[in-house]
C-alpha positions as CSV (number, residue, x, y, z in Angstrom):
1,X,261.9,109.6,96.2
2,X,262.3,113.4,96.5
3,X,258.7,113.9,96.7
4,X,257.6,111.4,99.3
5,X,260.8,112.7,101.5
6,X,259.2,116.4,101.1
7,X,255.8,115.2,101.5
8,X,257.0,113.1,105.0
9,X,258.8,116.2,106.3
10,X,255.8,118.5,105.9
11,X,253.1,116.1,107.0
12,X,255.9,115.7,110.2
13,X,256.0,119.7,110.8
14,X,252.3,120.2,110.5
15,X,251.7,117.4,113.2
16,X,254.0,119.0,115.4
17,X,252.8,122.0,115.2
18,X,249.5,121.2,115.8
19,X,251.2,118.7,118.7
20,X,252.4,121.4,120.3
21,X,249.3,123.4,120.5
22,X,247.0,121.1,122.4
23,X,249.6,119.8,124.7
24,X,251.3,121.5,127.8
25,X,255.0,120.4,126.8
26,X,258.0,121.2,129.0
27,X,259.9,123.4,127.8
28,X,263.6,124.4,128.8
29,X,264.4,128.0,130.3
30,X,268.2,129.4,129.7
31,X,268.4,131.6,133.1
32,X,271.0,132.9,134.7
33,X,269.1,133.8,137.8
34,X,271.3,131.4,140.0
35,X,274.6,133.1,138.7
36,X,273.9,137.1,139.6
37,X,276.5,138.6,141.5
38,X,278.0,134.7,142.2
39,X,280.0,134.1,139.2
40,X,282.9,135.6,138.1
41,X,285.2,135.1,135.1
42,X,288.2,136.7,133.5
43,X,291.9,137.1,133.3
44,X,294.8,136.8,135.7
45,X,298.0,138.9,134.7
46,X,301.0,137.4,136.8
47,X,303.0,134.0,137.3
48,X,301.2,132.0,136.1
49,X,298.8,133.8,133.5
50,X,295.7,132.6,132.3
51,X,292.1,132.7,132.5
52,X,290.0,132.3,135.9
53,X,286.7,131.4,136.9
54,X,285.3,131.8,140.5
55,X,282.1,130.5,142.1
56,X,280.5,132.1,145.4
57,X,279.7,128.9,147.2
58,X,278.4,131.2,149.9
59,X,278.7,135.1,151.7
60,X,282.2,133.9,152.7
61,X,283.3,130.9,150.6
62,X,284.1,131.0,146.9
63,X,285.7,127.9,144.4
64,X,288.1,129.2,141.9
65,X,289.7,127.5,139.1
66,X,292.5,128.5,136.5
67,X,293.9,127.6,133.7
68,X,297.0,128.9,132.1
69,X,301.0,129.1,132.0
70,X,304.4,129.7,133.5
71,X,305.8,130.5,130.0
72,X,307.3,126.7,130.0
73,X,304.8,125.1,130.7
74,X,300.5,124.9,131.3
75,X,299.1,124.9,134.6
76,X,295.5,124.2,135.8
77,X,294.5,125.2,139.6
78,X,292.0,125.6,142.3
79,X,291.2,126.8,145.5
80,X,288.9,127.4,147.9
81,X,288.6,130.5,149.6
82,X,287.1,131.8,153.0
83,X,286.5,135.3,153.5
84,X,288.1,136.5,156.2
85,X,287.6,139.9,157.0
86,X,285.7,142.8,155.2
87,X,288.1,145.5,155.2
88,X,286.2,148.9,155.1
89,X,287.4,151.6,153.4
90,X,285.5,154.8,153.1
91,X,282.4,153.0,152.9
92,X,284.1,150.5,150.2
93,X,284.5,147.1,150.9
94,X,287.6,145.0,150.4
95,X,287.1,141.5,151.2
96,X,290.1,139.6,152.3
97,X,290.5,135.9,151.6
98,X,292.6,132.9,152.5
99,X,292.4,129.3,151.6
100,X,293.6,126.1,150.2
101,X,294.7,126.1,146.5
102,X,296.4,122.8,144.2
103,X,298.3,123.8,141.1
104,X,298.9,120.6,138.1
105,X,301.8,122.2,136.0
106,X,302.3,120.1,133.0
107,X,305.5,120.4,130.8
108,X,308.5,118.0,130.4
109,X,307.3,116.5,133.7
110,X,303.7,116.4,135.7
111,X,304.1,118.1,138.7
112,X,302.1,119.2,141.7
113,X,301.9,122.1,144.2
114,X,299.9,122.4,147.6
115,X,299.7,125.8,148.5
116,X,297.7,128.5,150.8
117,X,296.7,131.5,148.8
118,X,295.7,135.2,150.0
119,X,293.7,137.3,148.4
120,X,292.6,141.0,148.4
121,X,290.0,142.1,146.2
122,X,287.2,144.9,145.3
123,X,284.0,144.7,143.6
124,X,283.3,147.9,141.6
125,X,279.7,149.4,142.2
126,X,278.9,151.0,139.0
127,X,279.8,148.1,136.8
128,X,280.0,144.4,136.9
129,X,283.7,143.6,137.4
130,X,286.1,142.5,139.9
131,X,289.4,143.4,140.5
132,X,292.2,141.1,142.9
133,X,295.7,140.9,144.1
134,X,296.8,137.3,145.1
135,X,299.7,135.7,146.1
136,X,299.8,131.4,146.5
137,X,302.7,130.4,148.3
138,X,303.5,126.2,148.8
139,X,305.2,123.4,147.8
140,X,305.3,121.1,144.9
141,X,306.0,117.8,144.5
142,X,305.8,114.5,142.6
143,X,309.3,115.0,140.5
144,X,310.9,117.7,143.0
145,X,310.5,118.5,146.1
146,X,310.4,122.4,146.3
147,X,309.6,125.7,146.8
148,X,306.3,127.0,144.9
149,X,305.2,130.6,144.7
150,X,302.0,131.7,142.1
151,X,301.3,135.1,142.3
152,X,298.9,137.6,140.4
153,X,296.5,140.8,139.5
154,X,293.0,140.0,137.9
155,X,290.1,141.4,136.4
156,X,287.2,139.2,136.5
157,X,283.6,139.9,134.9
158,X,280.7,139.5,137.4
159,X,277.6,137.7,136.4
């Protein structure tokens, strides 16, 4: 049985490889041409903590989503945010951002937080990494009705 089985799976390679010689097949490319300078991902140090990913949708748009904790509990946010102004500083740029953000915090109870968040932040020139200050402000709801703030400092990885 041993030899047929060894005897199928060469016969099987051989074919393919001569397959694949005569005949223009597709083949998949692994590029990350789309993501350059568009994708960032990293950590954010604050209240909550976690990891962060961001997305430039366009010049002045950018998706963001987090996941991570309050201490108590796990949290998983996004926003969206518009670039605002480009604050220029000694020929450095320092966009300034403001937009929608929903928080999902998940411990004893599920709760939910609409909030606005502003962000500062500054792309380094000589290497690939971003750096921002945000705060979130809003309320939550579902459970409680109250107060929500989500602030933090982050160091993101650009693509």
């Amino acid at each position: 049985m041993r030899k047929y089985l060894t005897i199928f799976l060469f016969i099987s390679l051989i074919s393919a490889s001569l397959y694949s010689e005569d005949k223009d097949i597709p083949q998949i490319n692994l590029s990350t041409e789309d993501l350059e300078g568009r994708a960032k991902a990293g950590l954010a140090l604050g209240y909550p903590f976690g990891l962060t990913f961001g997305y430039k949708l366009a010049n002045y748009m950018e998706v963001n989503v987090f996941a991570g904790s309050h201490l108590n509990d796990f949290s998983l946010g996004t926003n969206l945010l518009f670039t605002v102004v480009d604050i220029n500083i000694k020929e450095e740029m320092f966009p300034f951002s403001i937009g929608p953000a929903v928080y999902f915090n998940i411990d004893d109870d599920f709760n939910m937080a609409i909030a606005a968040t502003v962000r500062g932040e500054y792309n380094f020139n000589e290497i690939p990494l971003n750096l921002y200050v945000e705060i979130t402000p809003g309320f939550s709801f579902i459970n409680d009705f109250d107060f929500y703030i989500a602030s933090s400092l982050g160091i993101r990885y650009v693509f």
